[in-house]
N, C-alpha and C positions, 0 to 999 in steps of 0.2 A: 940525020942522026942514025948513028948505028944501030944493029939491032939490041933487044937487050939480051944476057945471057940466062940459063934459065939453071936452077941447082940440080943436076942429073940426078945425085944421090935422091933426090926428094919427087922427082919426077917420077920415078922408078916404085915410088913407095906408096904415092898416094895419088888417088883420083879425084879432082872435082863435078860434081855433077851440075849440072842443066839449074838447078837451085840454088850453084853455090855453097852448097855441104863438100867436106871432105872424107871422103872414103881412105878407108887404109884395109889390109888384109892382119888380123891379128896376130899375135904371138903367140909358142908354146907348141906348136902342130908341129914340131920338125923330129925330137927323137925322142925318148922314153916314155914313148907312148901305151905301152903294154897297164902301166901303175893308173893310167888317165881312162876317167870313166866314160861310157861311150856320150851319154849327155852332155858332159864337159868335150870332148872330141867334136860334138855335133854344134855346138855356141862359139866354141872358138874357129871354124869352117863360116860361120857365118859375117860377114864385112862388118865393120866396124865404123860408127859414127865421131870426129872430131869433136870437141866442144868447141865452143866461139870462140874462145881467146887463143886454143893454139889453131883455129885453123886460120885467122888471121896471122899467126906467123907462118903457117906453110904457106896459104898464097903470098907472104911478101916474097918466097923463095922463089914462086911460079911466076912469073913475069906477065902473062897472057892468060890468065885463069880467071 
């Protein structure tokens, strides 16, 4: 049986951990940041948690996760 293939785009984006959670890096940090308060700068810097139902579709993407 061949291998299976795995979704890059999604491999690239999100991490599974040792528990099975999915990590992602959040949104919003990229530019117009000067308007963005530094506590909102500092929550969005921090990794982000999946809920259940989509990280069962991210790992359907991840073959091996």
């Amino acid at each position: 049986m061949p291998k299976m293939k795995t979704r890059s785009a999604v491999a690239k984006r999100f991490r599974v951990t040792g528990g099975g959670k999915v990590l992602y890096k959040k949104q919003g940090l990229r530019h117009i940041l000067t308007k963005k308060s530094s506590k909102r700068k500092g929550n969005l810097r921090a990794t982000g948690v999946l809920s259940d139902v989509e990280a069962k579709r991210v790992k359907g993407m991840l073959p091996y996760s």
